[in-house]
C-alpha positions as CSV (number, residue, x, y, z in Angstrom):
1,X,-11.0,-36.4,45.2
2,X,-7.5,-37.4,44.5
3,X,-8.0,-38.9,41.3
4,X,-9.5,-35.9,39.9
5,X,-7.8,-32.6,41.5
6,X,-4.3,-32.2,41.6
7,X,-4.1,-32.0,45.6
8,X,-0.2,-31.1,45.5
9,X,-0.9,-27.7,43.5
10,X,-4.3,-27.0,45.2
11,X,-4.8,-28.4,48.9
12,X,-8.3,-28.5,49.5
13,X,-9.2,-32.0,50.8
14,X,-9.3,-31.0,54.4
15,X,-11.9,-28.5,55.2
16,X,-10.3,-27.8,58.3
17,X,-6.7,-27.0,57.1
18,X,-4.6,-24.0,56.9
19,X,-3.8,-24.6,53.1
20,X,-7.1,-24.7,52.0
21,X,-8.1,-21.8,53.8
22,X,-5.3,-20.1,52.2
23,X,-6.0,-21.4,48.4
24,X,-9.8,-20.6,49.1
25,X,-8.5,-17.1,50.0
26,X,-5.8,-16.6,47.0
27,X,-8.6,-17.3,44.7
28,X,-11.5,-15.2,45.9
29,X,-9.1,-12.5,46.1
30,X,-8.3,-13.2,42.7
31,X,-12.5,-13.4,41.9
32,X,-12.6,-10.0,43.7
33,X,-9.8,-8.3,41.6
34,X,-10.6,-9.8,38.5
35,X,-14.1,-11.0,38.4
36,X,-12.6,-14.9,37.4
37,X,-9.8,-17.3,38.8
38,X,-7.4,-19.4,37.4
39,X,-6.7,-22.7,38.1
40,X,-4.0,-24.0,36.0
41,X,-3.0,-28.0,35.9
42,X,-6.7,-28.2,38.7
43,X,-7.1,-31.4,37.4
44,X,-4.5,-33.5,37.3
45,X,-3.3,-34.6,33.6
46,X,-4.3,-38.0,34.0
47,X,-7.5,-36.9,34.7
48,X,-7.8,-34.3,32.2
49,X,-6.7,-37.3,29.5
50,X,-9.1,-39.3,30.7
51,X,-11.9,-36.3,30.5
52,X,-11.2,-35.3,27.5
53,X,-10.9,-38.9,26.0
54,X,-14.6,-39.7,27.1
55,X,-15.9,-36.2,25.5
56,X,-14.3,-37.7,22.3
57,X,-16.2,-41.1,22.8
58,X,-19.5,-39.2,23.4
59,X,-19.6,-36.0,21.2
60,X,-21.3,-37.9,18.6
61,X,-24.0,-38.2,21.0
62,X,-24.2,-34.5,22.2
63,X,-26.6,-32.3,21.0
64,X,-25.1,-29.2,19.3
65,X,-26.1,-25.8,17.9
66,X,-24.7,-25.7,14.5
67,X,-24.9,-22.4,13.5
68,X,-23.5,-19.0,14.7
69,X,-25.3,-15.8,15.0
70,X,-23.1,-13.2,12.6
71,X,-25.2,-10.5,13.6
72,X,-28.0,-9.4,15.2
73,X,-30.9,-11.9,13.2
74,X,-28.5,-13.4,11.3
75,X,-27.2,-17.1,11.8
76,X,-24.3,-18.7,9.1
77,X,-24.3,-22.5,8.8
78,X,-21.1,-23.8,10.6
79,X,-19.6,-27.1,10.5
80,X,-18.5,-28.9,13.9
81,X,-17.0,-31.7,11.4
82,X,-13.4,-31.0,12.7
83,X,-14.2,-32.3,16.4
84,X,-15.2,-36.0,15.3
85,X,-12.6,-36.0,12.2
86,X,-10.7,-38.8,14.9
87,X,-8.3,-36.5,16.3
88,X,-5.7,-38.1,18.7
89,X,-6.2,-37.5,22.6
């Protein structure tokens, strides 16, 4: 779990510990106020390199809707060009 979440910003690896119980409370009183939570830097930029590199290395591969409904009944052609034009991670 270490490798992926950023433990020192959000301690959740023991279930039984005082600062997850009050992370888990900070954000569900954050879900109750706001209807979502934030969780800035959750996964830790290593990670999030690493994640984002392999989406590169497989988007070719993903299956994608290529059009955009303008309105009701109405789709435009749009091009997804621009996330396989090699961008650097």
């Amino acid at each position: 779990m270490a490798d992926l979440i950023n433990l020192a910003a959000y301690p959740i690896a023991d279930p039984a510990g005082p600062e997850r119980a009050r992370t888990v409370a900070r954000l569900r009183d954050e879900l109750d106020r706001q209807q979502y939570c934030v969780l800035p830097e959750f996964i830790g930029p290593d990670m999030c390199a690493q994640l984002v590199q392999e989406v590169y290395q497989r988007l070719p591969e993903a299956y994608g809707n290529r059009s955009r409904l303008d309105r009701p009944g109405h789709f435009l052609s749009e091009s997804f060009d621009h996330l396989t034009s090699g961008r650097a991670i």
